[in-house]
N, C-alpha and C positions, 0 to 999 in steps of 0.2 A: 297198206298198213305200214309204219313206219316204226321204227326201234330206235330204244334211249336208252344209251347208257349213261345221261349225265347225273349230276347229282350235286346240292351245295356241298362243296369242301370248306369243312371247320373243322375247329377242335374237340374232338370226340368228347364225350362224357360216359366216359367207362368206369366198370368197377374192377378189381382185380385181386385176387385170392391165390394163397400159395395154396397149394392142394397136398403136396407130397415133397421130397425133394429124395437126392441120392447126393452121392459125394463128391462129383463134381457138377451138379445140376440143381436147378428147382424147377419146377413145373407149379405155372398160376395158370388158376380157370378167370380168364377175362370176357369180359359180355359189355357189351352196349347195344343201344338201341339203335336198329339201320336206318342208314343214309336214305335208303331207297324208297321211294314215295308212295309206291302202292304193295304193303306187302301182304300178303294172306295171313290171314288170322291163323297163328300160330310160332309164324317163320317171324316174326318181329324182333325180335332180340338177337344179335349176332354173335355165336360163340365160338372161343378161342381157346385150343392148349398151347400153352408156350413154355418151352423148355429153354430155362436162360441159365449158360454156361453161368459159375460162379466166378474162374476167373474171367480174362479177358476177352471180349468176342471178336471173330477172328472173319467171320460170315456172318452173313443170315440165308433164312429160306422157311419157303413156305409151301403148304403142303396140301394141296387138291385133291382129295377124294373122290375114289369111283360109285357109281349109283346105288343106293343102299344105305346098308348099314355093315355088314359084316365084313367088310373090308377096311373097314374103319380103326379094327381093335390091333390089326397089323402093321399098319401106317405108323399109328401111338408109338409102337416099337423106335420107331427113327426118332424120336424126339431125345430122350433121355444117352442115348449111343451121340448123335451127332455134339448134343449141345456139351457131354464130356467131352469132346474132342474141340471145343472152341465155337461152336454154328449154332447160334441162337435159333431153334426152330419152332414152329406155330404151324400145331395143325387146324386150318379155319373148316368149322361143320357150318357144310352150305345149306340154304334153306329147302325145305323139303325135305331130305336125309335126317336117320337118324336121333338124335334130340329136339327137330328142329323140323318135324313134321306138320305139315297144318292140320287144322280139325279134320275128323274125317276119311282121312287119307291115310295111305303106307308111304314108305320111305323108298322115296324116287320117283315114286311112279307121273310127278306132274311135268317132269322132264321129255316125257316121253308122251302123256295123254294128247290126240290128236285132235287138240282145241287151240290154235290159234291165238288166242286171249289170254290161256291158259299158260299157254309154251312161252309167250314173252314175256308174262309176268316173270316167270320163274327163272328164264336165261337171264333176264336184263336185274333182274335180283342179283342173282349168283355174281356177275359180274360185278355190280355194285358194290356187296359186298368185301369183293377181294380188292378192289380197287382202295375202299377205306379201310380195311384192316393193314394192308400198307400202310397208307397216312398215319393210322395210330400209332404201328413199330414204326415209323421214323420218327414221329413226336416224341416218342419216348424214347428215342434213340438206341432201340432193337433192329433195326431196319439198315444194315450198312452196304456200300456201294457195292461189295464184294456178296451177290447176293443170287439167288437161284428161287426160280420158281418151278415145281414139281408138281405135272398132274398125270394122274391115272384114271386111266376109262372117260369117264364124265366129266373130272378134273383136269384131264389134257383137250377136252374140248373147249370148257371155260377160257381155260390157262391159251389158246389159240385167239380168242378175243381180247384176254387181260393185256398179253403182252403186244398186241399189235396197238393197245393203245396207250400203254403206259410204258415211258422209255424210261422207268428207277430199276427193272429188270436186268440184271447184267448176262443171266443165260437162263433159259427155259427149257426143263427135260419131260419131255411128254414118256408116258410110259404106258406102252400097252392101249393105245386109242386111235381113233378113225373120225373120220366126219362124211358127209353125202349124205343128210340125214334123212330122204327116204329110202335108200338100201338099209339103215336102221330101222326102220320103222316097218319094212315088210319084210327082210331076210334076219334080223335078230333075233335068237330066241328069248334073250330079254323085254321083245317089245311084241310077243305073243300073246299080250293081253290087248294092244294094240288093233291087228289084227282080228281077234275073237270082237270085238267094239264095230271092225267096218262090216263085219258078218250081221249086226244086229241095228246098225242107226244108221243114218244119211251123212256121211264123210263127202259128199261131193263139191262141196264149195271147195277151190281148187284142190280138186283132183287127189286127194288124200289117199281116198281109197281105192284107188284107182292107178295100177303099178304101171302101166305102160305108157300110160298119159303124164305119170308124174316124172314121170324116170325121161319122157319125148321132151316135156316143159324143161328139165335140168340141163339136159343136152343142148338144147338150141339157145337157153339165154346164159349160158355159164362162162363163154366167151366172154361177152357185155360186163359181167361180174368181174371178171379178171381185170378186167380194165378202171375198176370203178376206183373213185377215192372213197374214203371212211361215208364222208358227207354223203355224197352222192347213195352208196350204197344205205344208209338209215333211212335215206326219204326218198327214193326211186319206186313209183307205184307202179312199176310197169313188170317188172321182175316176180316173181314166184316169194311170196314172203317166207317162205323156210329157209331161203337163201341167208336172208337176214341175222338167222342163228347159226347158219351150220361153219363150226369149223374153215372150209374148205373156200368160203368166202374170204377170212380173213388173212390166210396163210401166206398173201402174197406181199401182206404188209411187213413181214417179219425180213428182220435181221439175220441171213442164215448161219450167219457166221456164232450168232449167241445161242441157237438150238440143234437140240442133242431128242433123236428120235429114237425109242426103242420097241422094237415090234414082235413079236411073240408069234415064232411059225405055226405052235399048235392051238393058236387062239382059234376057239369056237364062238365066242361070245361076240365078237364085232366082225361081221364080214369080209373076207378080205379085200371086196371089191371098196368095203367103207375104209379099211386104212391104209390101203394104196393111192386112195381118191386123196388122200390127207397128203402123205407123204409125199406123190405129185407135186404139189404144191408149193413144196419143199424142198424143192431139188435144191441142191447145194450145201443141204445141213447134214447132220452127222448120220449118219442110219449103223442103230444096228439090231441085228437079225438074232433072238437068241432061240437055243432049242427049249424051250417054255412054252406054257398054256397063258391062258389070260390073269389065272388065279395061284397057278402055281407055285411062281419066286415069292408071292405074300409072305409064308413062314419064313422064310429066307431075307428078310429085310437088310442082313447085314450087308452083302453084297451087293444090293440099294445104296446103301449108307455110306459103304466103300467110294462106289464110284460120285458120291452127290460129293463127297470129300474131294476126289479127284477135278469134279468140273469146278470148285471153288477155291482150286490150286490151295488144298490142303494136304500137303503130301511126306509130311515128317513122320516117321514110325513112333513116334510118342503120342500122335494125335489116331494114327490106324488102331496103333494098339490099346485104343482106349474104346475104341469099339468091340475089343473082343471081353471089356471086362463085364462083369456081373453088374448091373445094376435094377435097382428098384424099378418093377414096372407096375402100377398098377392101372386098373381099370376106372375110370373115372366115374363109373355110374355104380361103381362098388358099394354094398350099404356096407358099413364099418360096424 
C-alpha cells in the first residue's frame, strides 16, 4: 500500500465570518472545501478558528488537536490570549473530530479503527488538511515566517508528518504525544475499542491483531525505515504499512534544532514505551519532562500560551501580560 500526501496547490475558496471579537482580538470561523481527494462523507468541508490580533502580527501558529472532541474547548482558550499578545492563531478541527465527524461515526474513532483503507484515508486527510490551511494564512497573509506549529496527542502525531514535509514551519512543539502505533493500538486505553474489534473479526491481514508478530515485524524492518527517504518510504511495498503513518517514521526528517518536545510523567493515555519511541527519534530536540497527566495542564492553557510566546521570541511583559488579562471566550457551537 503506498501513502499520499500530495494534493493540487491553488488558491483556496473560502468563506470567512467574524464570530466574536475581544479587545485586542477578532476570531472568524473560516471553512473551505479540502484539497484532499478522497474525503468521507461528512469530513468535506475544512474548519478553522482564527484569532487575528487587531494590531500588528508579530507570529503566527497553528494549533493540532488531540483525538476527540473535549480537548478541543481548552485549546480555543489560546487563541483570543495569544492573538492579544501579537500571534495570529487558528485552531484547525481535523476531519473526523468534533464538527467534522463523518456519517455514522464518533469523533476520533477512524484514527485509530484498525482498517488499513480506513486509517490512510483519514492520516493522509489530516495531513492535507494542515498542509492547505497554511497555504490559505499565507495567501492571506496570516501565516508569517516567525511561526510555530503546536500539536497535542493526535495533533503532535499529524504535526511529526506536517512538518517533516513542509519547511514554512519555523519550530514545532509537540505536547504530550508518542508514535509506535501498534503499542497504540494494543496498550492504549484509548484504543480499547480496538482491541474489543480483534476479539470479535479477522485482523490478520498483517498481523493487526496479533501483538508479538506485529511488535517482531516493527523491530526487524524499523532500521530499513530509518534510513529511508520521504519517496522511498510512500511507495516501499515491502515494509509493514503502519509504518507509513506512524510518527516515528518520520521524526528522522526533522530539524531538531526547530522542535520542542514535552512529555507528561503521569500520562496514562499514551504508553510510555509509545513516546519514548517518538522521542528516540528525536534525540537532539528539546525535551521536557513535566510533573502532569496527559489531560491535566488543559485547564491551565496559559502556561501553554506562556511558553508558545517564549518559542516565538515574544518576550516583552506587555505581550505576557496580556495573557493574563480578561478576555471574551466563547464557545463557538454556543446557540445565542
Amino acid at each position: 500500500m503506498n501513502i499520499d500526501f500530495n494534493y493540487e496547490r491553488k488558491k483556496t475558496d473560502y468563506i470567512s465570518g467574524h464570530i466574536f471579537k475581544g479587545a485586542n482580538y477578532r476570531c472568524s470561523y473560516m471553512r473551505y472545501r479540502s484539497l484532499y481527494r478522497n474525503p468521507a462523507p461528512g469530513t468535506e468541508l475544512v474548519e478553522i478558528y482564527n484569532y487575528q490580533p487587531k494590531g500588528d502580527i508579530r507570529a503566527s501558529s497553528l494549533v493540532l488537536h488531540g483525538l476527540g472532541s473535549r480537548n478541543i474547548k481548552f485549546l480555543l482558550w489560546l487563541g483570543p490570549h495569544l492573538a492579544s499578545a501579537g500571534v495570529n492563531t487558528s485552531i484547525l478541527i481535523l476531519p473526523g473530530n468534533y464538527t467534522r465527524v463523518e456519517n455514522n461515526s464518533v469523533s476520533g474513532r477512524s484514527f485509530l479503527y484498525p482498517d488499513l483503507n480506513l486509517l490512510y484515508q483519514f492520516w493522509e486527510h489530516a495531513v492535507v488538511d494542515t498542509l492547505s490551511t497554511i497555504d490559505l494564512l499565507q495567501d492571506i497573509n496570516l501565516w508569517k515566517e516567525n511561526s510555530l506549529l503546536m500539536g497535542y496527542c493526535l495533533g503532535g502525531m499529524i504535526s511529526t508528518i506536517v512538518s517533516a514535509l513542509d519547511n514554512r514551519i519555523a519550530h514545532t512543539l509537540f505536547m504530550t504525544t508518542g508514535g509506535h502505533l501498534p503499542r497504540i493500538l494494543h496498550e492504549s486505553p484509548t484504543s480499547a475499542f480496538v482491541r474489543r474489534l480483534f476479539k470479535t473479526g479477522d485482523y490478520s491481514a498483517y498481523d493487526l491483531d496479533n501483538m508479538e508478530k506485529l511488535y517482531e515485524t516493527y523491530d526487524n524492518q524499523f532500521q530499513k525505515v530509518q534510513n529511508m527517504s520521504l519517496d522511498e518510504l510512500s511507495k516501499d511495498e515491502k515494509i509493514h504499512p503502519l509504518f507509513k503513518i506512524d510518527p516515528i517514521s518520520y521524526a528522522h526528517f526533522l530539524d531538531m534544532d526547530k522542535i520542542t518536545f514535552i512529555d507528561a510523567f503521569f500520562d496514562s493515555t499514551l504508553p510510555i514505551t509509545s513516546r519514548k519511541a517518538l522521542y528516540q527519534e528525536m534525540e537532539g530536540a528539546k525535551r521536557r519532562l513535566l510533573p502532569i497527566s496527559h489531560i491535566s495542564w488543559l485547564p491551565f492553557s496559559y502556561f501553554m500560551a506562556k511558553y508558545m510566546l517564549h518559542k516565538v521570541n515574544i518576550t516583552d511583559k506587555k505581550a505576557k501580560k496580556s495573557l493574563l488579562k480578561k478576555e471574551k471566550i466563547e464557545n463557538p457551537l454556543h446557540k445565542r
